[in-house]
C-alpha positions as CSV (number, residue, x, y, z in Angstrom):
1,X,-76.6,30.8,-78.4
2,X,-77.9,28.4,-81.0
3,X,-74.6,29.3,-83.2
4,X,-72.6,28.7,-80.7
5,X,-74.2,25.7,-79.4
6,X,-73.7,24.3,-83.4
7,X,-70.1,25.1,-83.2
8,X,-69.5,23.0,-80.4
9,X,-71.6,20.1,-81.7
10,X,-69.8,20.3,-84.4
11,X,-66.0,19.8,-83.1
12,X,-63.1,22.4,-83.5
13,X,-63.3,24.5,-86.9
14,X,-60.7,25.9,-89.4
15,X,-59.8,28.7,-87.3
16,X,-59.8,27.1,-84.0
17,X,-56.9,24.4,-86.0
18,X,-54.8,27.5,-87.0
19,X,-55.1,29.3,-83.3
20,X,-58.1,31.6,-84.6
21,X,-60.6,29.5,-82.8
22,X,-61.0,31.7,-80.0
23,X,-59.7,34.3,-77.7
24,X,-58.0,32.1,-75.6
25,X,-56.5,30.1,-78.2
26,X,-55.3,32.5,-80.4
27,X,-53.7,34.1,-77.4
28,X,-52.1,30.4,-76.6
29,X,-51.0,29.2,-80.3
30,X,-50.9,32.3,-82.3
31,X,-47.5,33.5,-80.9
32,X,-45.8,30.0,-80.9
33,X,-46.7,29.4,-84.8
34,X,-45.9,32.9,-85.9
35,X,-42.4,32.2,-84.1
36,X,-41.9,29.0,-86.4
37,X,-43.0,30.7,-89.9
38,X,-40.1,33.3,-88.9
39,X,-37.9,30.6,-88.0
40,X,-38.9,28.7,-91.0
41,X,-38.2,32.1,-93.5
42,X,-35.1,32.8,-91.8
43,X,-33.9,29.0,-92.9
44,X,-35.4,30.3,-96.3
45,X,-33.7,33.6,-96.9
46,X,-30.7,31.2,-95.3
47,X,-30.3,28.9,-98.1
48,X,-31.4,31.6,-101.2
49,X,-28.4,33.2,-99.7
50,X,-26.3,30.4,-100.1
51,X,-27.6,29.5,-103.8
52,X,-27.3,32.8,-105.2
53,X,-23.7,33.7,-103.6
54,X,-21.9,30.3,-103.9
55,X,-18.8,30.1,-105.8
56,X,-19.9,26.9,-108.0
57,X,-22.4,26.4,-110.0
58,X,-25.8,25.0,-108.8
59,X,-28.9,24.0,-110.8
60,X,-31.5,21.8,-111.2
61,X,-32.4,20.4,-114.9
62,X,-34.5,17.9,-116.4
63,X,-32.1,15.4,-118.8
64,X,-35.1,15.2,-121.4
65,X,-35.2,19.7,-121.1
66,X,-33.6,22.0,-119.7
67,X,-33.1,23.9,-116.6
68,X,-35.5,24.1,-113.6
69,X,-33.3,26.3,-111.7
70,X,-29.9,28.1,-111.4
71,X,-27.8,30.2,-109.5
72,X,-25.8,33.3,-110.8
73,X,-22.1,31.0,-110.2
74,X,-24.1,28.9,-112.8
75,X,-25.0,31.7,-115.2
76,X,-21.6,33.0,-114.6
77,X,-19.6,29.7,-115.4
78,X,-21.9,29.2,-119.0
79,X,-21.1,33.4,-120.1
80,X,-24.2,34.6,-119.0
81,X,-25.6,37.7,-117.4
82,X,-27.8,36.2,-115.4
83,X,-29.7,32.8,-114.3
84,X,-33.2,33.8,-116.3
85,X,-30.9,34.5,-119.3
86,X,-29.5,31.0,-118.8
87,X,-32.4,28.7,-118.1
88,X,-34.1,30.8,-120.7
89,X,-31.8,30.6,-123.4
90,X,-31.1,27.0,-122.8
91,X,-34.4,24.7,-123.1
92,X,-32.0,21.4,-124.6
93,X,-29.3,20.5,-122.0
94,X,-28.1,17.6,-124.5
95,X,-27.7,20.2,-127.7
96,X,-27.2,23.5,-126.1
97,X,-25.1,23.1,-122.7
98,X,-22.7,19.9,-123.7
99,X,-20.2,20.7,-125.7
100,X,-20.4,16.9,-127.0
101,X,-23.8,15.2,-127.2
102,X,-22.1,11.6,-126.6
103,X,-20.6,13.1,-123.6
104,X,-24.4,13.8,-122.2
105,X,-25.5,10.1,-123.5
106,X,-23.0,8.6,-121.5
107,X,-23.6,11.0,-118.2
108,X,-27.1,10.6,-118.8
109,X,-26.9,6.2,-118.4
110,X,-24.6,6.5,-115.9
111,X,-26.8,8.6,-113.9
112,X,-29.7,6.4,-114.7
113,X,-27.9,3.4,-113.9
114,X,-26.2,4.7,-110.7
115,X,-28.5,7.4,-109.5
116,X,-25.3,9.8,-108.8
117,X,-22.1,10.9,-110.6
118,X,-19.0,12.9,-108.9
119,X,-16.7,15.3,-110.0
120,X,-17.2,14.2,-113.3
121,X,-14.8,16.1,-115.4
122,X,-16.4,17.4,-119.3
123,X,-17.0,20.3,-121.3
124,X,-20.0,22.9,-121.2
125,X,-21.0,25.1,-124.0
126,X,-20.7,28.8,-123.0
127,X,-22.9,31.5,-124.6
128,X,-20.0,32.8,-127.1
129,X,-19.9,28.7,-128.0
130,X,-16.6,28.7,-126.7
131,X,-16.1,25.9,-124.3
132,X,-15.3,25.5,-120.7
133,X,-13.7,22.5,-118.9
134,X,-15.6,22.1,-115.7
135,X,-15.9,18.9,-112.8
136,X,-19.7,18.2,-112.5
137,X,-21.3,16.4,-109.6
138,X,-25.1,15.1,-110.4
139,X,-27.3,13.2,-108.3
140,X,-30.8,12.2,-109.5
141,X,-34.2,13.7,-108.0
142,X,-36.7,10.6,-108.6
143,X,-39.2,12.2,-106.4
144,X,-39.2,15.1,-108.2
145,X,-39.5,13.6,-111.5
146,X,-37.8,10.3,-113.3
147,X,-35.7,12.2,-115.3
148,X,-34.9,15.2,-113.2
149,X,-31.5,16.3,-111.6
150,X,-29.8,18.7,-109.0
151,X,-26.0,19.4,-109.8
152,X,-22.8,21.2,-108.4
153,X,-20.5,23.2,-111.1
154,X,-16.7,24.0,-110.8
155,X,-14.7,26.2,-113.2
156,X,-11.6,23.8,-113.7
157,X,-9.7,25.8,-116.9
158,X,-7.2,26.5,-114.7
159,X,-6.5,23.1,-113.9
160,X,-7.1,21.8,-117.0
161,X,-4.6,24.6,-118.3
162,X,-2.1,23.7,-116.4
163,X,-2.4,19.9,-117.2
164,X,-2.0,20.6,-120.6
165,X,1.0,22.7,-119.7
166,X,2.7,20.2,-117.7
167,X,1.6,17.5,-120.1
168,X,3.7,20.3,-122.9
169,X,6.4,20.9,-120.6
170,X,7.1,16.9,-119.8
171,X,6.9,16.4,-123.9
172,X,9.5,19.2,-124.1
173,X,11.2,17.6,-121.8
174,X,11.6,13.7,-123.5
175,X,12.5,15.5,-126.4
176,X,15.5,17.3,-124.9
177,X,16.3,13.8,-123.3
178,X,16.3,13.1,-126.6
179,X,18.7,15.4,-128.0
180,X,20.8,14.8,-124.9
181,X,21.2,11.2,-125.1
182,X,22.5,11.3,-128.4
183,X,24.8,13.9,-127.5
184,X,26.0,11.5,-124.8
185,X,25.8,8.3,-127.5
186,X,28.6,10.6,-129.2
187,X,30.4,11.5,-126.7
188,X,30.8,8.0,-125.8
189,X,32.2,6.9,-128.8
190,X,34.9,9.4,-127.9
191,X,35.4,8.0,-124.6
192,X,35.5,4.8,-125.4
193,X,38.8,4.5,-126.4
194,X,40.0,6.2,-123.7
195,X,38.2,3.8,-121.2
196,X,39.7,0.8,-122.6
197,X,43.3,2.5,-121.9
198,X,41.8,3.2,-118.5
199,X,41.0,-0.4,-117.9
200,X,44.1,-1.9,-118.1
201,X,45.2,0.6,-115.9
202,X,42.0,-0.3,-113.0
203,X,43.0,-3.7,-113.6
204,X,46.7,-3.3,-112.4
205,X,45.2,-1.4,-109.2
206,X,42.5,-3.7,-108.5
207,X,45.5,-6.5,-108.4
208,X,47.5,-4.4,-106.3
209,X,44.7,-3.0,-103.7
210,X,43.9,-6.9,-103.0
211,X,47.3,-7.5,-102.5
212,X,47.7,-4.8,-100.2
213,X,44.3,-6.1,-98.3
214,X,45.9,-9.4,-98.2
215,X,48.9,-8.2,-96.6
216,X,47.4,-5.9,-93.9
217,X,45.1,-9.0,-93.4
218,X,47.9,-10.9,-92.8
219,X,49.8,-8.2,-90.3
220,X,46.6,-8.2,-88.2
221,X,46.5,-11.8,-87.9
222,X,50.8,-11.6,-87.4
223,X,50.3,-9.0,-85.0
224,X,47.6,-10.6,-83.0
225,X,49.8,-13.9,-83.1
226,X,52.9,-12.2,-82.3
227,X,51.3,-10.0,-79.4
228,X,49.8,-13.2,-77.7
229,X,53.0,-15.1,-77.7
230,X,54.9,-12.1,-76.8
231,X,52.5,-11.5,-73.3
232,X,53.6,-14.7,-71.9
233,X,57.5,-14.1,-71.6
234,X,56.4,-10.5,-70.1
235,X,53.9,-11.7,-67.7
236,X,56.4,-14.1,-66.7
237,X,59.3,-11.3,-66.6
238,X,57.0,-9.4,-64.2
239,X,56.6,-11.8,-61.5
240,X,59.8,-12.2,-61.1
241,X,60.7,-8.2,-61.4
242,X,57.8,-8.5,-58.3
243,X,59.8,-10.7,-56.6
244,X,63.0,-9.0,-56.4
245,X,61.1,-5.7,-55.5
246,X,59.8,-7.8,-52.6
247,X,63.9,-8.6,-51.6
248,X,66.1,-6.3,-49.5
249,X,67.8,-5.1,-52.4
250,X,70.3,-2.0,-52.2
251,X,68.7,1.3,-53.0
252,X,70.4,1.8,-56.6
253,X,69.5,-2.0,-57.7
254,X,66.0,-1.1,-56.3
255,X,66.0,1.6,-58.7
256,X,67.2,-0.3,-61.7
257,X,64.2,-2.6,-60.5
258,X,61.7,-0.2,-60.8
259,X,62.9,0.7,-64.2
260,X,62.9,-2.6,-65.1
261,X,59.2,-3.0,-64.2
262,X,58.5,0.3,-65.9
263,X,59.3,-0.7,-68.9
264,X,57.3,-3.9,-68.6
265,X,54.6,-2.4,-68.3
266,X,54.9,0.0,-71.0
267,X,55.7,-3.0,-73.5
268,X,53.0,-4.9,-71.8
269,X,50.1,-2.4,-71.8
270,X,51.7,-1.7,-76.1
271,X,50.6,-5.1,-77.0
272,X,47.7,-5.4,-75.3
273,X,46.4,-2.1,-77.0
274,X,48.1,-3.2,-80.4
275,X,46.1,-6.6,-80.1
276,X,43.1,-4.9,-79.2
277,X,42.9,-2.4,-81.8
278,X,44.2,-5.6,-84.4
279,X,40.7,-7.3,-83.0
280,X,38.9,-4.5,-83.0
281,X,40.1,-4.3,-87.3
282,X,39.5,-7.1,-88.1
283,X,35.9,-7.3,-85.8
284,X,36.9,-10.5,-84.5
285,X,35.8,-9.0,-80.8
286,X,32.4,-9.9,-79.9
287,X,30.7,-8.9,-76.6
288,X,30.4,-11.6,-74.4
289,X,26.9,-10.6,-72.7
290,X,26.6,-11.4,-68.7
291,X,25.0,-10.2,-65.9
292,X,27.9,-7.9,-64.1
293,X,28.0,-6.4,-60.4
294,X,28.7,-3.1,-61.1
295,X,29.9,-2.1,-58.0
296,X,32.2,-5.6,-57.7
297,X,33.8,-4.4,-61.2
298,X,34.6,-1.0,-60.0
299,X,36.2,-2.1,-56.2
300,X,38.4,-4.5,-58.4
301,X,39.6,-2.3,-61.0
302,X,40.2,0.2,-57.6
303,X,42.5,-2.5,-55.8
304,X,44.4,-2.5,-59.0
305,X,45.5,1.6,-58.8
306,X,45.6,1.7,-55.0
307,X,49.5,0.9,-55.0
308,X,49.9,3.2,-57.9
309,X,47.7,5.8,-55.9
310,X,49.8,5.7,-53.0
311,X,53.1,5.7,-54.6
312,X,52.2,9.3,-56.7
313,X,51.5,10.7,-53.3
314,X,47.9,11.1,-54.7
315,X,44.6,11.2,-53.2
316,X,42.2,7.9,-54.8
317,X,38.4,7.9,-53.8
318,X,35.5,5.5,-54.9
319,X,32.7,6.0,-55.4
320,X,31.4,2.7,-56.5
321,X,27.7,1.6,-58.2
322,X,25.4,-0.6,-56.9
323,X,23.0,-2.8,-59.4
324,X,23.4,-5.2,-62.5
325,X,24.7,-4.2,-66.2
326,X,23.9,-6.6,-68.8
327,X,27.3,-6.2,-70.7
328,X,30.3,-7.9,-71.6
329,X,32.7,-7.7,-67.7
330,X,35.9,-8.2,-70.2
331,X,35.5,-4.8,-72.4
332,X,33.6,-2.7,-69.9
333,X,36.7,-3.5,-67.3
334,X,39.1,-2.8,-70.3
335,X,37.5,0.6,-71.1
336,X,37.5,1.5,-67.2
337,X,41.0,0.5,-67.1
338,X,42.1,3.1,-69.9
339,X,40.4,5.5,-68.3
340,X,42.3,4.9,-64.7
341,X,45.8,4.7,-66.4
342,X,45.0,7.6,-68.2
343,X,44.2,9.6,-65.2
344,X,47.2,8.5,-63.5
345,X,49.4,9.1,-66.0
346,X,48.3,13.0,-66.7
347,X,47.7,13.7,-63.0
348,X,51.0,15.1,-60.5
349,X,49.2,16.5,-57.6
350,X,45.7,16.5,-56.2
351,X,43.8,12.9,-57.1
352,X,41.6,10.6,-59.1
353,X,37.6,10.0,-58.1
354,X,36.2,6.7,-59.9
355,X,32.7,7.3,-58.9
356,X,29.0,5.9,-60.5
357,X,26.2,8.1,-60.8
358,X,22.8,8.0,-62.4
359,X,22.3,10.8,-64.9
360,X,19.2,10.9,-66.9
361,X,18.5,7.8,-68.7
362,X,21.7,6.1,-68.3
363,X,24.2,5.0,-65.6
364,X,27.5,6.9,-65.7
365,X,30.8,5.5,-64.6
366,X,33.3,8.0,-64.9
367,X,37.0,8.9,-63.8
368,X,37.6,12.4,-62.6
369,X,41.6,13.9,-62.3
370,X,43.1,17.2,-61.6
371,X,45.4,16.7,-64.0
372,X,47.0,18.5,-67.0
373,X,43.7,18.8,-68.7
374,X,42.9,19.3,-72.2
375,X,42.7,21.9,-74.7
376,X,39.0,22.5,-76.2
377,X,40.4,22.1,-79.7
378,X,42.2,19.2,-79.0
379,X,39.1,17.1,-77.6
380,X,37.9,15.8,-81.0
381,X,41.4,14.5,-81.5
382,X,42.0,12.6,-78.9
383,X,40.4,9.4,-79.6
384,X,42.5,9.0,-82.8
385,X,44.8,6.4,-83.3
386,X,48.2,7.0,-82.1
387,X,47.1,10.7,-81.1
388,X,48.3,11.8,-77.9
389,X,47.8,14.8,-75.8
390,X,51.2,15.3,-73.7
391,X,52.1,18.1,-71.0
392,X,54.5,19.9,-71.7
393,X,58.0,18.5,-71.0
394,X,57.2,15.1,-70.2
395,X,58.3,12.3,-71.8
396,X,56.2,10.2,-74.5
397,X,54.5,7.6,-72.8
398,X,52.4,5.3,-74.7
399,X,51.4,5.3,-78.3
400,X,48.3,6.5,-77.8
401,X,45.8,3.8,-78.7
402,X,44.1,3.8,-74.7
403,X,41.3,6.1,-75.8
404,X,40.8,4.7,-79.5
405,X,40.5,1.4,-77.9
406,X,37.8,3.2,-75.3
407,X,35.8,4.4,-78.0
408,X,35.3,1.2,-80.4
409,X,34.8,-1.2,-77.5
410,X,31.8,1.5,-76.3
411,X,30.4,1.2,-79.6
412,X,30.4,-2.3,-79.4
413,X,28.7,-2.6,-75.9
414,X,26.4,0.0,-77.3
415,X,27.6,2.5,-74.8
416,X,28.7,6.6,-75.5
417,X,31.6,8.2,-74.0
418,X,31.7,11.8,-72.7
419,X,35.0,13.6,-72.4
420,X,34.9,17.4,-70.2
421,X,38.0,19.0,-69.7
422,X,39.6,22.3,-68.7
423,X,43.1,22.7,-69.5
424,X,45.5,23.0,-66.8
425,X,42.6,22.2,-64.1
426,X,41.7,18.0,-64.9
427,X,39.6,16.1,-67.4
428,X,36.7,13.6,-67.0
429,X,35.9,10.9,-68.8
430,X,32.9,9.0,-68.8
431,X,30.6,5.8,-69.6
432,X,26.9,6.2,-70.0
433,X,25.2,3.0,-69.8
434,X,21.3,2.7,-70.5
435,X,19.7,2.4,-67.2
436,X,17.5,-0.2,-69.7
437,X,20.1,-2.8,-68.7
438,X,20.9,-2.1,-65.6
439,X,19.2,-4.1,-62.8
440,X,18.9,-3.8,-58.8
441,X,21.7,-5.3,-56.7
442,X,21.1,-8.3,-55.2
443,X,19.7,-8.7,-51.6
444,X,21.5,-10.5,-48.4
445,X,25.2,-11.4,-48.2
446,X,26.8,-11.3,-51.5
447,X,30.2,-13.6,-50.3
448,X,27.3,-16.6,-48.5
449,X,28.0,-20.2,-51.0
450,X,25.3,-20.3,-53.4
451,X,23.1,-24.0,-54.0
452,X,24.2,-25.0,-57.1
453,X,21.5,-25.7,-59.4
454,X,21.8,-29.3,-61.2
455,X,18.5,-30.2,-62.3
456,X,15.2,-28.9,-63.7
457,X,13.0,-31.7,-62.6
458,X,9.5,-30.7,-62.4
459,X,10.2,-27.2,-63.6
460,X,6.7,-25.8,-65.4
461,X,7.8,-24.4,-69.1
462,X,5.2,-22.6,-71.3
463,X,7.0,-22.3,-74.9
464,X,4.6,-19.7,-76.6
465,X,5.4,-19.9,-80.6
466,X,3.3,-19.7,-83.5
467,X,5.3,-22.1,-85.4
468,X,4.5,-26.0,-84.3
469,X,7.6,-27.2,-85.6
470,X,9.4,-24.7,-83.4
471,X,6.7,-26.2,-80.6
472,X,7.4,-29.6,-80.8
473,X,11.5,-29.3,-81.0
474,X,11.5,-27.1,-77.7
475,X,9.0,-29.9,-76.2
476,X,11.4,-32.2,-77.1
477,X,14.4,-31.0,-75.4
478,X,12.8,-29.5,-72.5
479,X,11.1,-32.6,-71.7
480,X,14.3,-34.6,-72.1
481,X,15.8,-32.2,-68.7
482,X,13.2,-32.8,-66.6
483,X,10.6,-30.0,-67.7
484,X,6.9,-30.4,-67.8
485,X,6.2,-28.6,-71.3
486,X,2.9,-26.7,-72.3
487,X,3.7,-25.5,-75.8
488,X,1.1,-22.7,-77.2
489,X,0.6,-20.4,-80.6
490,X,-0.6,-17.7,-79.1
491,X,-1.3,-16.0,-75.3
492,X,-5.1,-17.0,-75.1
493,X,-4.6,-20.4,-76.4
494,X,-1.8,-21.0,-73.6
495,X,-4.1,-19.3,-71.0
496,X,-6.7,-22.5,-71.8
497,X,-4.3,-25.2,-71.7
498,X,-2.0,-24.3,-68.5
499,X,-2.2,-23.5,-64.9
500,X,0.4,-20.7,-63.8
501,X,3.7,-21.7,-65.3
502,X,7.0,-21.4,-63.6
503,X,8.9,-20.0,-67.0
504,X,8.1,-18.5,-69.6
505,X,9.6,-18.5,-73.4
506,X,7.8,-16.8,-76.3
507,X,8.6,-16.1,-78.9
508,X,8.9,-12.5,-80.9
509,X,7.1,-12.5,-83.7
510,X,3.4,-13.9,-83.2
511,X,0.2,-14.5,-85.4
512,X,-1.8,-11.4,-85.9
513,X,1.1,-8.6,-85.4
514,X,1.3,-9.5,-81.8
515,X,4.7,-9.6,-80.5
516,X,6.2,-12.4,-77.4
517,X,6.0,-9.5,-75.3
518,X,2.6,-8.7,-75.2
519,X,1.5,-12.8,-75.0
520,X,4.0,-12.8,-71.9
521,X,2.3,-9.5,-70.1
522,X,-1.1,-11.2,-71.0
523,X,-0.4,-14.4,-69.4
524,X,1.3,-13.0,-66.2
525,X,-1.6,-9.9,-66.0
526,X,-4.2,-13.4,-66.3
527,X,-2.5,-15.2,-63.5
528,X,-1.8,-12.4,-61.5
529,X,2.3,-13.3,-61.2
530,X,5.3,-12.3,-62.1
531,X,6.3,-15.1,-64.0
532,X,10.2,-15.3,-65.1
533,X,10.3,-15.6,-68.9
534,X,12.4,-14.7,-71.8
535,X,11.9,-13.7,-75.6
536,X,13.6,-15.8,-78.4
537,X,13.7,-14.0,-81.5
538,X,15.4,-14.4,-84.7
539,X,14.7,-10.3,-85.4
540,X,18.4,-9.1,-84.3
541,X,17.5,-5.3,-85.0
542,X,18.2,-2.5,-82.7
543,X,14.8,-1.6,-82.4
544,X,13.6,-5.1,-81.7
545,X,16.3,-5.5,-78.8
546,X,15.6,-2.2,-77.5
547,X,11.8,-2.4,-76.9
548,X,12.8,-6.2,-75.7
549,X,15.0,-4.6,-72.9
550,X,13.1,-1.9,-71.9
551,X,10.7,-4.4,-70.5
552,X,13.7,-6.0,-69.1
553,X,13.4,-9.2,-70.6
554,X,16.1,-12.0,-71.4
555,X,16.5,-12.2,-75.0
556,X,17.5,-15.3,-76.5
557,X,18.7,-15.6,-80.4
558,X,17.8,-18.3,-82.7
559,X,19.4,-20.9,-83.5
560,X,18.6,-21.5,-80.3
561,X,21.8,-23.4,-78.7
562,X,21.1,-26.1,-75.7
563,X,23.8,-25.0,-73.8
564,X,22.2,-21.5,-73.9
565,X,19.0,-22.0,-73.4
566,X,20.0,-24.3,-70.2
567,X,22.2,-21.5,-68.9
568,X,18.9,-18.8,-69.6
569,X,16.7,-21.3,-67.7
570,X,19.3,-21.6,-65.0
571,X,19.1,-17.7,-65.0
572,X,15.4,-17.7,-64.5
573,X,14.9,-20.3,-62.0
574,X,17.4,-18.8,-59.8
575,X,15.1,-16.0,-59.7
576,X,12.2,-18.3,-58.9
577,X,13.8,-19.7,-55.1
578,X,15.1,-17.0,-53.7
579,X,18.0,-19.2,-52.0
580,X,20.1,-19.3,-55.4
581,X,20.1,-15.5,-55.9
């Protein structure tokens, strides 16, 4: 009792700290510590088995000896048989492991200096005192002693092999450049002569080629000319064909009448397509870009074949679109057109839809016929110039420029065209139009008299530019119509100054890789409107317009012109009072 009273007076013992205490506490902490030292020797065994069975070298030295510690990849990598051959055999890193002992001097300041070194590439001295080119990565163990390190080894003699072999193989290869080159040097002396003869010769073509560029330069321009002038006799000779068709005439004159209107037409629609395609070489046609009713375009260009519908004896449906295209009225009309007369012309019984459709990402308008149809083989020819595909026995009709004329005006309105046929059953041809510039038709009574608008008094303008130049010249003009002007370099800067504008310009290209668009989403997300606006941009790329219309924006080019910019405003107030849609 007296022991055991001592014990307690004298607090908890050595045993009763490692579990041993007593009954009840070994019974509590014994099993819980013995379940960490096995945790802790299976980490252990763990990381020996990593050290002895990596594939690079690992060790642990001190600079002023030798090795501490090493694993076999080590042993291995130096020619030994094992790691207690190696630490035991080298006791002077500096002498005995580095092939050069200035190498070691300069790894050994670095390392002082730095306190680590990576995939340092040098040479190691192997037992034979052969040497091996290895990368080396040390890092310094101060807490282990001041001049003691641990270190990672890899084998690089194949790399280094096939340095030096590359390194042969490139000087191999300047000295066959070499050789070559003079070769050549020769060779040219030889030529030389020849290429003077040659010369004269290039000279006489040049001359001619720019003479013949000067010539078909000239017949474009002659043609175009000559074309114009020429339309206004025949316009004029159709009328009055029209009016004696409209006269009681006998029924062989009327015949003659109709021929003579035939042929009218036939020299008519000739130099239209010749002054087309002469526009079309010398790219002096440039879209003119407005906001078109598609279904409007397509009821007008049906009004036009009705008559011609009627007297084939053929069947003529429409199907028309409804929305907005942003494209030029003038070509898209002309391309439709072609497409009609084409139908027409190929098609004896059975009839012609004009119908609109969406299809995928675009808007289609096409023309289908049960006409003559087209051979497979034949399609890729078709849009040639003065190819034609005629059925067989008719007579030649046309020159066959319709469809070469389709296909360079839908390039130009950025627009693809799809031919399907199946000979002797009909043809279709097609227009795909992105659906990114196509827009929802208008809402109420299309044929009411639309308020003009005449002034932009009091209009709200925020010009969003990160030039203030470009600020100050837009404040200038807009103020001078009327417009109260905020002018701003960037979206949260014109978020401070203004109250909800009525119109918005920015422009594309901001401070800080942020683009018009984005500092027009940010101020109409801030306000919590749809505010009108446009993007003026000097960046005419594809891409740039693309992603401009995809958010269906305006886009307006600089130079900005006055009488643009008042006709884009005009555009975007409209959409502002609902009584000028």
């Amino acid at each position: 009792m007296k022991k055991h009273s001592e014990s307690s007076d004298a607090g908890y013992g050595i045993g009763d700290l490692l579990g041993l205490g007593s009954q009840s506490v070994r019974k509590n902490y014994y099993p819980a510590l013995q379940d960490r030292i096995d945790e802790l020797e299976k980490e252990r065994n763990r990381y020996k088995w990593l050290f002895e069975n990596a594939l690079h070298g690992i060790f642990q030295a001190n600079l002023r000896g030798g090795f501490v510690a090493a694993n076999p990849a080590m042993a291995r990598i130096c020619g030994y048989a094992s790691a207690e051959d190696l630490i035991t055999c080298v006791i002077r890193l500096r002498e005995q492991l580095f092939c050069s002992s200035g190498e070691f001097d300069a790894i050994r300041q670095e390392l002082l200096d730095e306190g680590s070194l990576s995939a340092r590439e040098t040479r190691l001295r192997r037992a034979d005192n052969t040497p091996v080119h290895v990368a080396i990565t040390l890092l310094r163990r101060p807490d282990l002693g001041p001049e003691v390190v641990e270190a990672f080894v890899a084998d690089i003699t194949e790399r280094y092999q096939a340095r030096e072999k590359l390194r042969q193989l490139n000087a191999d290869l300047e000295r066959r450049v070499e050789e070559r080159t003079d070769e050549l040097q020769n060779a040219n002396v030889v030529l030389r002569y020849q290429i003077e003869q040659r010369e004269k010769v290039e000279q006489e073509l040049v001359v001619a080629v720019e003479a013949a560029r000067q010539a078909n330069e000239s017949k474009d321009k002659y043609l175009a000319a000559a074309s114009h002038d020429l339309l206004q006799p025949l316009n004029a000779a159709r009328l009055l064909v029209s009016a004696l068709l409209d006269s009681h005439l006998p029924a062989d004159e009327s015949q003659l009448v109709h021929r003579v209107q035939r042929s009218l037409e036939s020299a008519e629609d000739l130099l239209a397509d010749l002054l087309d395609i002469s526009k079309l070489d010398q790219k002096a046609m440039q879209p003119d870009y407005l906001h078109t009713d598609i279904g409007e375009l397509m009821r007008g260009l049906a009004q036009e074949f009705e008559l011609l519908a009627e007297n084939a004896g053929l069947n003529f449906r429409l199907r028309a679109g409804v929305g907005r295209v942003h494209t030029d009225p003038r070509m898209l009309t002309r391309i439709l057109r072609n497409l009609l007369s084409n139908a027409f012309r190929y098609t004896t019984e059975g009839g012609v839809l004009f119908a609109a459709r969406k299809r995928g990402p675009n808007l289609e308008i096409g023309v289908w016929d049960t006409g003559v149809g087209i051979e497979k083989e034949k399609l890729e020819d078709i849009f040639r110039e003065f190819h034609q595909i005629l059925p067989k026995g008719s007579s030649r009709q046309g020159v066959g420029l319709g469809l070469a004329i389709v296909e360079r005006m839908a390039r130009i309105l950025g627009c693809e065209v799809r031919v399907d046929s199946i000979y002797g059953r009909g043809s279709c041809f097609s227009v795909l139009i992105p659906l990114s510039v196509v827009t929802q038709a208008p809402v109420g009574n299309p044929n009411r008299e639309k308020p003009a608008l005449t002034s932009f008094e009091g209009l709200s303008v925020l010009v969003i530019d990160n030039e203030e130049p470009v600020q100050e010249s837009m404040r200038a003009l807009l103020e001078r119509w009327g417009c109260r002007v905020v002018t701003a370099g960037s979206a949260a800067i014109a978020i401070e100054r203004c109250q909800a504008p009525d119109v918005i310009l920015a422009d594309f290209h901001l401070d800080d890789n942020l683009t018009g668009c984005e500092a027009i989403l940010s101020v109409r997300r801030h306000f919590n409107r749809d505010i009108p606006a446009a993007v003026i941009t000097a960046d005419r790329g594809n891409e740039t317009r693309r992603l401009i219309s995809a958010l269906y924006l305006p886009i307006l080019n600089k130079p900005v012109k006055p009488n643009r910019l008042r006709a884009l405003l005009t555009s975007l107030v409209v959409s502002l009072n609902p009584d000028l849609k």
